[in-house]
Phi, psi and omega in degrees: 000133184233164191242141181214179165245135180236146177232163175177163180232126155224147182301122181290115186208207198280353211254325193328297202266027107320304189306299184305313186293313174316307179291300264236323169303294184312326162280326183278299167337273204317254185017115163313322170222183173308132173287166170251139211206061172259355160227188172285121181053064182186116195250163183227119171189160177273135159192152182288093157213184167237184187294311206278348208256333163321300204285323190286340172289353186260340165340283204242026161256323154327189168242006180321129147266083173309021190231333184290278201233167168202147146232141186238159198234175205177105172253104195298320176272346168260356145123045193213137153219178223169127191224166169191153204085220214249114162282114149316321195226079164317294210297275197347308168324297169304305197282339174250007130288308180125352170185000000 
């Protein structure tokens, strides 16, 4: 069981809240328990998963438009993230996660 932060963006269009409504269904489904989601595009949650294995999965269960959208995956207890669509600032990323 690993603990992560999942964060995302997705573009706002004719598509958007299909797109939103997909994931977001998909996270509370993945989550051991209810996730915590008390501000915007942004979950706190448990799951038998890894970062990369979190991420490819909201990926391709989803409606995620990687051309698009972003999401970064953050597993707080092993130190990994994983991310997918157009990061702008990798570095920036690293340096203010720690790794």
């Amino acid at each position: 069981m690993a603990n992560f932060v999942v964060t995302f963006r997705f573009k706002a269009d004719s598509t958007y809240q299909s797109r939103y409504d997909s994931f977001v269904k998909k996270v509370v489904e993945i989550a051991t328990t209810h996730p915590w989601a008390e501000t915007s595009s942004f979950y706190a949650m448990e799951a038998s998963e890894t970062a990369e294995s979190l991420c490819h999965r909201l990926y391709v269960e989803t409606e995620f438009d990687s051309t698009k959208d972003l999401m970064l995956i953050v597993d707080t207890k092993n130190q990994v993230k994983a991310t997918k669509g157009n990061l702008e600032y990798p570095t920036l990323l690293k340096v203010g996660v720690g790794f």
